[in-house]
N, C-alpha and C positions, 0 to 999 in steps of 0.2 A: 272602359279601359282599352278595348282592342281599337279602336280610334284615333288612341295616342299613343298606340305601337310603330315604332320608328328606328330605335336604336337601340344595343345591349340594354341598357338599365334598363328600359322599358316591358326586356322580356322578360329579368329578372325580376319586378315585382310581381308579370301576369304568374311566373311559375307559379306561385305558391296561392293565386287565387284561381286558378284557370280551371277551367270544367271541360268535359268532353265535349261539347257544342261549342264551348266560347272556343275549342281547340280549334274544331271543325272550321269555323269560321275565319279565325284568325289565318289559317293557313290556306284560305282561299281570298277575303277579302283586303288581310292588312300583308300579304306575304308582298305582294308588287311592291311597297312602299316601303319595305325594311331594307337595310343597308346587308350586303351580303354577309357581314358576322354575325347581325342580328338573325337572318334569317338561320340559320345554321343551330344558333341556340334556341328559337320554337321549334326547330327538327327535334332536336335532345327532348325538347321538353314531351313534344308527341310522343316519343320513340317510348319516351318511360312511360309514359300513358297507355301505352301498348303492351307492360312490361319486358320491354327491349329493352333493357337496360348499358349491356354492351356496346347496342349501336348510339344509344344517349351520349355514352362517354366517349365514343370516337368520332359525334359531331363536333362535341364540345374539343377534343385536341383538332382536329383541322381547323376549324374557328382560333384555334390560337396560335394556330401557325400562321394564320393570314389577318392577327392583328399586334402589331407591336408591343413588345412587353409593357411598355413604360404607359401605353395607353389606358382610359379607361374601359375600354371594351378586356382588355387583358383583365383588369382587376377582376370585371364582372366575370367570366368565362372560368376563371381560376376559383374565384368563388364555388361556382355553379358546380363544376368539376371537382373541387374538392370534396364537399358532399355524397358524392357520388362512389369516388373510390373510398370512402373510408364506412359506406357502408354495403360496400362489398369486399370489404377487407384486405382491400388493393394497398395498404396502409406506405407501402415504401416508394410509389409512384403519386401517391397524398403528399406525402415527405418533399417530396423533391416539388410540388409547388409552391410550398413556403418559402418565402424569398424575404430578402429585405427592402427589394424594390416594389413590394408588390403592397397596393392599398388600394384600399375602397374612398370614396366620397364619402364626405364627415357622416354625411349619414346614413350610411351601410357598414362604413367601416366596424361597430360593435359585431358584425355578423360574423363578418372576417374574421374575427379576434373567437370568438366564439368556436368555430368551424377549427379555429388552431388548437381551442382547447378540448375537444374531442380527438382529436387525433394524439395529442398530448396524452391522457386518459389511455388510451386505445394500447397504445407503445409501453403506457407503462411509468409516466414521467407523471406521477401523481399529483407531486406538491405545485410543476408548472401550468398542468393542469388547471389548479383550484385557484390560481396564479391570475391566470388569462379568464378563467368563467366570472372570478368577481369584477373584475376589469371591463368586462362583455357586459354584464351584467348595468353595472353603474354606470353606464357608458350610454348606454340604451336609455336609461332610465332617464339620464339628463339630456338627449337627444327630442323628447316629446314627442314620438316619432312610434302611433300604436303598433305598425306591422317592423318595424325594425326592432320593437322590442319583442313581440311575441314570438320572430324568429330567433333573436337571443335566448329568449328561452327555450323553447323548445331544442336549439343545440344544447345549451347546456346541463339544460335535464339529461340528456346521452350523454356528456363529458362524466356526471354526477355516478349514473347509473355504470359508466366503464370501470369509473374508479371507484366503485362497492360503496358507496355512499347513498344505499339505495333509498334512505326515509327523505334525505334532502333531494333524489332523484324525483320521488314522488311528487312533496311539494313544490317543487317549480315547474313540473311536468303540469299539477292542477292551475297555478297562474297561468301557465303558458296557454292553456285550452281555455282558459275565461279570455283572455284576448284575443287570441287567435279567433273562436268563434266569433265575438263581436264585430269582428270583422272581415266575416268571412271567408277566412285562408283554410278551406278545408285538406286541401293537402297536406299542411301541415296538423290540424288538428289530427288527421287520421296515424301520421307520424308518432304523433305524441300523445295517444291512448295506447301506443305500442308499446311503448314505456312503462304505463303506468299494467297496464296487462301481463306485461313481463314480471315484472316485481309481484303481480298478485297473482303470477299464474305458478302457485306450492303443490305438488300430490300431496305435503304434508295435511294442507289446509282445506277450510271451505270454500268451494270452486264460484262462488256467487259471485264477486266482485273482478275476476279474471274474466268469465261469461259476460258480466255486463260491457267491460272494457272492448272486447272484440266485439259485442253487437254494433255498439257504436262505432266501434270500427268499418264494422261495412255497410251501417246505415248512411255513413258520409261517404264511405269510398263508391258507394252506389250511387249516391245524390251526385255526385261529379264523373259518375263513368271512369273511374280511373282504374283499369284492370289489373292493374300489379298490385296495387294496397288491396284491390278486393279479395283478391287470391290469399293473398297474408292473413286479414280477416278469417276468411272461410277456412285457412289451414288451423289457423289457430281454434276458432270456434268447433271444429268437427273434433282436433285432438280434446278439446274439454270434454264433449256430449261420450269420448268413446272412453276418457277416461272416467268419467261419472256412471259408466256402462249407462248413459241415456240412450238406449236403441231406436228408439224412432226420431231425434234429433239426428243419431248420424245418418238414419236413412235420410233426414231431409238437407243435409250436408254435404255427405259421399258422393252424391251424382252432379251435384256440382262443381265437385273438382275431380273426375273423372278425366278431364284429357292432362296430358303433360306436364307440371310445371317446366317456365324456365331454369334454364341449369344452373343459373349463377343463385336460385334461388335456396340456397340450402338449409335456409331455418323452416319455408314453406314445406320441401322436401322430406326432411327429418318427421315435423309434425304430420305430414301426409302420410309415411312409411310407419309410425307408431299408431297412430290412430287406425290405420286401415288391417295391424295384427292385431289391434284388439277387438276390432268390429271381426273378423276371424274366430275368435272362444267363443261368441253367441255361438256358433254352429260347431266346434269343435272342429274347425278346419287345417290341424296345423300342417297339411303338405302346402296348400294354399301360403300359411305366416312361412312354412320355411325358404318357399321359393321366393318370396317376396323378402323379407331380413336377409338371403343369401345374394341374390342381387343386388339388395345396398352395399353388401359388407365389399361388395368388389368394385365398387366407387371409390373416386378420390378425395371426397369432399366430404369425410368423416371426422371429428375431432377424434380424438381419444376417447374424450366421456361418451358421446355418440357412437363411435365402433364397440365402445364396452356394452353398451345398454344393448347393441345391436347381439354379442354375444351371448347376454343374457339370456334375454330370448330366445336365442338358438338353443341353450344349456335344457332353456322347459321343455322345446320344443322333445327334443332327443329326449326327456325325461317322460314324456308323453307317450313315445315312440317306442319303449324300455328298451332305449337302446344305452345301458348304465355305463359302462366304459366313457363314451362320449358326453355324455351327460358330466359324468366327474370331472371330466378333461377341463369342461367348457366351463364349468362352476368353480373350481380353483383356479381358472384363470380369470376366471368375474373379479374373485376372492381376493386373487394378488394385484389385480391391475385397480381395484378401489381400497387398497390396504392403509396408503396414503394418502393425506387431506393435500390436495395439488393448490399451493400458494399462487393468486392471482385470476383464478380461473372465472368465466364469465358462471353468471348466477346459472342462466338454466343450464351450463352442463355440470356446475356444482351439484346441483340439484336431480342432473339424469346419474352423474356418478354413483350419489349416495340411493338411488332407484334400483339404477341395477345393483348395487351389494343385496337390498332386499331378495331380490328375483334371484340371485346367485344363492344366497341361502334358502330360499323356497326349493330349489332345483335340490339341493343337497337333505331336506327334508324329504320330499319325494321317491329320493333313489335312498332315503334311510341312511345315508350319510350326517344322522343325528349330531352325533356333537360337533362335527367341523357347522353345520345348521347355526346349530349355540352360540359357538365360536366369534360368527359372524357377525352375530346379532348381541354381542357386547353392548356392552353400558358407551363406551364409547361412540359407537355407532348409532346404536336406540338407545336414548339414554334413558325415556321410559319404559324401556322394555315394550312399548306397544307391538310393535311388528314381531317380536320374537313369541308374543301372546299369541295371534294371531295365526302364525305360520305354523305354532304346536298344535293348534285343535283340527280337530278331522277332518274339519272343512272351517271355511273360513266365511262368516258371519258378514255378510256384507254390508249391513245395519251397523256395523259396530269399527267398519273403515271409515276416513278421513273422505270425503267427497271424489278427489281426484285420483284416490285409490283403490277406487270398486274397480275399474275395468280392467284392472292390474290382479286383484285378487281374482276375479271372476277367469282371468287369462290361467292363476295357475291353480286353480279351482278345478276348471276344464283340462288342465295337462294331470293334476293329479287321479282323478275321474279315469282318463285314458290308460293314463297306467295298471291302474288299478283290474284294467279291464284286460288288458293284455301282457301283462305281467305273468314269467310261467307259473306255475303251483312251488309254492313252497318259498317263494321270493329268490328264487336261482336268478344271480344275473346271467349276461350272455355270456360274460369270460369264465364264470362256473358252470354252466351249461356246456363250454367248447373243455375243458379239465375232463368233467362227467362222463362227456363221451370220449373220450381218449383213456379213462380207467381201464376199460376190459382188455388193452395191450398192453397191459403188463409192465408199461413203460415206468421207470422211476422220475421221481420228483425233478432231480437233475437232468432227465430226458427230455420230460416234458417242460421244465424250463429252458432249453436248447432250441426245444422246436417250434415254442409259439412265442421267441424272443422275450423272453420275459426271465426274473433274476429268483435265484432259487427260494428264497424266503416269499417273494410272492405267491408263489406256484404252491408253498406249501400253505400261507394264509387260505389259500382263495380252497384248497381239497380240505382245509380244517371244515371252513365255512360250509362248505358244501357237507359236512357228514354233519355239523353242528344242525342245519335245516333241514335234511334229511330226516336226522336222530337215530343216525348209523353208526356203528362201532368202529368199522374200518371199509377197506376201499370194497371188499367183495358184498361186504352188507348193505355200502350206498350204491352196487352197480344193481344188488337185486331188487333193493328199494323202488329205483328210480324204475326198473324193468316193471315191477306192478304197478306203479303209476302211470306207466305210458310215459315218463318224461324222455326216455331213449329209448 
């Protein structure tokens, strides 16, 4: 194929078979011979190979700045390009290359149509969506055209998969990889076990079939050198071993993606930052999980459901820590910001949403916040009540979690453990421990709600509480109490 690299098309078919040698190659012996837009888009294609993804996209806009709209080098470039921003979620700079001047040669053009219905999916436009992938689809099929059809598929498995259609996302995701391998388009094959790993990657569920999906994933993104799918791989694959608490999987994981991800990569990101707190509870590290969840959370590139989850984790951590005021803070905000089922939302942050309510109720189990715990963990929420079983016993059974749910239990397994350790005598939080010492000045109820901002019915809960654990009559009996114990 590099032989008969010369012009756009040309480079467009290599994309989706190219390897890191035929890269290497191409861009030494066929680059003299290419026409300068072609060369521009094997730059993209390298660049992404590299996981430069950014510099991919801004070969491919100069490349079309210096090829006429109405050309075919335009179709192919716009192609190339659309792909690209739509999955990086550049969605409204995707928008604006759809045109009505813009087509592909009869046969590419199913691709095109394809590429329209993911972005369609994407926006939200479900029924043109399903519109344009059966169209794509049939189009393909009557073209007899093997790699034009297996890129039809494989986009519109991602059309399938945006518009929550995820059993049909599945199987056209498994035709798509019966073609694509036979014909060697691994770049797209590796695409499209992303898919099919997303849909199987549940904490609900057994993690076997999401495991097998990313092995394959970077068994091919390894066979072709292509660094940015292998990174996705290895994110993916390390968050499974850490959510299955497999600890010697993520030691053989973790140090391979020890340097950087790139920044546009935020699904790699996410599952790098969640994997890397749970590989954290093996050792009961949480200054380590908090420093690290505290510098995502000051990121820009958080969804909702991923800043929530990220809170969550904060809520154990502080429960860990018995620091309960903030603990409470951070778990009725878990609490309210997953109260609602968010209509349209992509599966895995459906799926981190209803994670963190768990973790948010575990927090509030920990700090004895029992029935808001309960609360949580409705029927509506856990409709088999599994998780609210789970979270009530002393410790939580890790033979008796869901696969992808050990490393999550094992995380507040390890924060309840901590507390337990450094929790004062008698289960005094911090805000009845600062009350307790302020007793012996005599201050009243009203006083002492003035002076630690706080409204007076608190102030009088939190000194009931403290005589209730005590097992004091009144404030002189829980100061002499607390005085024999050492607590002040």
């Amino acid at each position: 194929m590099i032989d008969q690299l010369n012009v756009v098309s040309d480079v467009y078919d290599f994309a989706i078979m190219a390897t890191a040698s035929s890269l290497r190659e191409a861009m030494t012996s066929a680059r003299r011979r290419l026409t300068p837009t072609a060369a521009l888009a094997l730059r993209s294609v390298a660049s992404a190979f590299q996981s430069n993804i950014q510099g991919a996209i801004s070969l491919l806009r100069r490349g079309l700045l210096n090829a006429p709209r109405d050309h075919e080098d335009s179709a192919y470039l716009r192609d190339m390009l659309l792909t690209l921003l739509a999955s990086t979620g550049e969605l409204d700079a995707a928008e604006r290359l759809v045109g009505d001047g813009v087509a592909l040669p009869a046969r590419h053009a199913p691709a095109f149509v394809a590429s329209r219905a993911v972005l369609a999916a994407a926006t939200g436009d479900r029924a043109r969506s399903r519109t344009l992938a059966e169209a794509a689809i049939a189009a393909a099929r009557r073209a007899d055209w093997p790699l034009t059809l297996g890129r039809v598929l494989h986009r519109c498995a991602f059309a399938s998969y945006y518009r929550g259609d995820y059993g049909e996302a599945r199987e056209i995701a498994l035709e798509a990889l019966h073609v694509l391998e036979a014909h060697g388009a691994y770049v797209s094959v590796v695409h499209t076990h992303s898919i099919a790993a997303a849909i199987a990657h549940d904490w609900n569920q057994d993690g076997t079939l999401a495991s097998t999906h990313y092995a394959q994933m970077l068994a091919h993104a390894e066979r072709i050198g292509h660094n940015a799918l292998r990174r996705t791989a290895l994110a993916g694959s390390f968050l499974v071993a850490a959510e299955a608490y497999d600890v010697p999987a993520c030691d053989r994981f973790g140090p391979k993606l020890a340097a950087r991800l790139e920044r546009e990569q935020h699904q790699e990101n996410f599952a790098l930052l969640i994997a890397e707190v749970l590989c954290f509870a093996s050792k009961a590290d949480f200054r380590a999980a908090e420093a690290t969840l505290t510098m995502f959370a000051a990121t820009s590139c958080n969804t909702d459901a991923r800043a929530t989850l990220v809170e969550a984790f904060l809520a154990l951590v502080a429960a860990a820590n018995w620091d309960v005021d903030l603990a409470r803070e951070r778990s009725r905000s878990v609490l309210r910001r997953t109260a609602e089922h968010t209509q349209g939302e992509p599966l895995f942050d459906k799926r981190t949403r209803g994670l963190a309510r768990v973790l948010g109720a575990a927090t509030c189990f920990i700090i004895d916040d029992r029935i808001r715990g309960q609360r949580a963990l409705s029927a509506r929420f856990d409709p088999g009540q599994h998780y609210l079983a789970l979270l009530t016993a002393p410790s939580i059974e890790l033979s008796r979690c869901p696969d992808l749910f050990r490393g999550y239990a094992a995380f507040i397994n390890a924060a309840a453990e901590s507390a337990r350790r450094i929790r004062p005598k008698y289960r005094l939080t911090s805000a009845e421990l600062q009350i307790l010492r302020a007793l012996p000045d005599g201050s009243t109820i009203a006083e002492l709600a003035l002076e630690l901002h706080k409204s007076k019915s608190t102030v009088a809960h939190q000194v009931e509480s403290i005589y209730e654990k005590l097992g004091a009559r009144n404030r002189a009996h829980a100061v002499k109490v607390a005085r024999d114990l050492a607590i002040m």
